[in-house]
C-alpha positions, 0 to 999 in steps of 0.5 A: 412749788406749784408748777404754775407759781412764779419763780419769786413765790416759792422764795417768800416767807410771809410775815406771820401776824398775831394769832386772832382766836375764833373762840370768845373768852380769851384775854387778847393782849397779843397784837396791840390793838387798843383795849378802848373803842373808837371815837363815838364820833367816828362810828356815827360817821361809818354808821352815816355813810352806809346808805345808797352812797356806797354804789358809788366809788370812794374819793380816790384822793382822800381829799378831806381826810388828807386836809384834816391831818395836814391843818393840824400839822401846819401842812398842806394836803400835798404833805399827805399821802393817805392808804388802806393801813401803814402796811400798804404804804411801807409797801408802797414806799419800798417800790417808790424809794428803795428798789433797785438801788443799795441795801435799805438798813434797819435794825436786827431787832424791829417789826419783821414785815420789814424782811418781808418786803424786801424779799418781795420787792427784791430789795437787798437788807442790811440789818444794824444790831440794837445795843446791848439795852436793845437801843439804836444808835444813830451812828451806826446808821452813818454808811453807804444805803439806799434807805433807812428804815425805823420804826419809832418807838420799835416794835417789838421792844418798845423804846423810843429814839429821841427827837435828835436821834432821828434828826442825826440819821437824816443828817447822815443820810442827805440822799437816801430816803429816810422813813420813820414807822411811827404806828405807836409814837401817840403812847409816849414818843416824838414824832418826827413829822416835825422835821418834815419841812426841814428834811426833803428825805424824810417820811413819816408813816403812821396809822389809825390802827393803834391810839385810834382803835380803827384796827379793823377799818384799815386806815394809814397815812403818811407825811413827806414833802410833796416830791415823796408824797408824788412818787406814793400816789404814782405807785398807788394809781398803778396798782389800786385807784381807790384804796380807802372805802367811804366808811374807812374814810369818813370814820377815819376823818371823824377819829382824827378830829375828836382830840378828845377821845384819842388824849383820853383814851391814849393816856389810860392806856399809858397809866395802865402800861406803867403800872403793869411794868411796874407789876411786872417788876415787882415780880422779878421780871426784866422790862423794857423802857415802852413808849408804844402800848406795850411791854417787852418783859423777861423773866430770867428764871422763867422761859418766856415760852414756858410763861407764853404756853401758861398764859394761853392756858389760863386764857390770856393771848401774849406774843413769843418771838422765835428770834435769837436775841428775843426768844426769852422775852414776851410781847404783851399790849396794853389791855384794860385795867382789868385785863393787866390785873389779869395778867399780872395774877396769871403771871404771879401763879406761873411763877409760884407753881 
């Protein structure tokens, strides 16, 4: 430990992203970005905003962005709170909501940033087992909490809670913020953004990252009744007034209204999840029901880090998690039609050799 860090930072083990190569050539099925590319719409605003503007500061409000989610979701601009990645404002929502007060309670099995922030915020976990099927069951969410925390569908498993199974777990929770993490509920899933008017306890986070392919513009919002979208802004305004650049803002404003590009190219990914499933299976793997942009495959006479290391060697970049309950099973995205035929005749000669 460094004799100047604070006392906290020796303490935190930080969340370890999917790798990024640096050499080209490589299939990258490891971190769920979109194998299509954003809106035509989009790039024409980021390329419309890189003139003298950009001497200026951005809106810190979002205000145009805010407007445009909430009309399409019968809102108001005060439903919506909008940050530089879902990241930042689960960030955000752990100091606004859940410091200080009793454990928040989230699956064993979900995206790992979670026990991240917990550790830096000193927020104390309690994690719930997923089932034997590696689904979540909304009674086990009935007890004593400060928050909950679920993603929807789950990473890295992919299954998706139904509507009323979200509903349940704000029922039982009347005084306890209740987020639901929906970064990859545009691939199959129900959002819960529905529920917003009903349930003053409810937030819903998503991003721009995933069915919008703007990974690299950082782009995050989320949905609550204005009361939690107030303390949002009040931790935001504390920390970084201006959060979203002008490219991230117009470009992410211009994704967010062409309907067209995001059903178009959100259903090719969905055709090409199931049909590489199916592959997969074909080939005696064992794979989870997805509703993201990706699959959660195991192959019981295969070790899933044997596979891993066999893919990476022929070029194609899956995740392999360390994990007890999941270290035989691979993450794998989405990729082009041509990359999950890659996949799957990479992963039929590993299993003939």
């Amino acid at each position: 430990m460094s004799r100047f860090w604070s006392p906290i930072v020796d303490t935190l083990r930080p969340y370890t992203p999917g790798e990024q190569p640096r050499e080209g050539g490589l299939i990258k099925l490891n971190t769920n970005e979109n194998p299509y590319g954003p809106s035509p719409l989009a790039l024409e605003a980021i390329r419309n905003e890189t003139g003298n503007g950009l001497r200026l500061y951005p809106d810190p409000e979002a205000t145009e962005l805010r407007a445009a989610i909430a009309a399409s979701l019968g809102l108001k601009a005060d439903h919506i709170h909008a940050g530089n990645g879902s990241d930042e404002i689960l960030a955000q929502a752990f100091l606004a909501f859940f410091c200080g007060k009793r454990p928040v309670v989230f699956p064993d099995i979900t995206y790992s940033f979670y026990k991240t922030y917990c550790a830096l915020y000193a927020v104390e976990a309690e994690t719930v087992p997923l089932d034997e099927t590696f689904r979540c069951d909304p009674q086990d969410y009935r007890r004593p909490c400060g928050g909950v925390l679920i993603a929807n569908p789950n990473a890295p498993t992919g299954i998706a809670l139904p509507l009323e199974g979200v509903e349940e777990i704000l029922r039982q929770n009347p005084d306890a913020v209740v987020l639901v993490d929906e970064a990859y509920v545009d691939f199959g899933a129900e959002s819960a953004a529905v529920l917003v008017p009903r349930y003053d306890n409810l937030l819903v986070v998503q991003t721009f990252s995933k069915s919008r392919s703007l990974a690299g513009l950082r782009v995050g919002f989320a949905i609550g009744q204005p009361q939690l979208i107030e303390a949002l802004r009040r931790v935001k305004d504390s920390f970084n007034s201006y959060p979203l650049d002008r490219l991230a803002l117009a470009g992410a404003k211009a994704a967010w209204q062409d309907r067209d590009w995001f059903e178009r190219t959100r259903q090719r990914v969905m055709v090409d999840r199931d049909r590489t499933a199916e592959g997969l299976k074909a080939q005696g793997f064992d794979v989870l029901p997805s509703a993201a942009n990706f699959l959660f495959a195991a192959h019981e006479g295969f070790a899933a880090e044997r596979l891993w290391k066999g893919l990476r060697e022929q070029g194609i970049l899956v995740r392999h998690f360390s994990q007890d309950r999941i270290r035989n099973r691979l993450r794998i995205s989405v990729g082009t039609t041509a990359e999950c035929d890659a996949l799957l005749a990479a992963t039929g000669t590993l299993l003939n050799k």
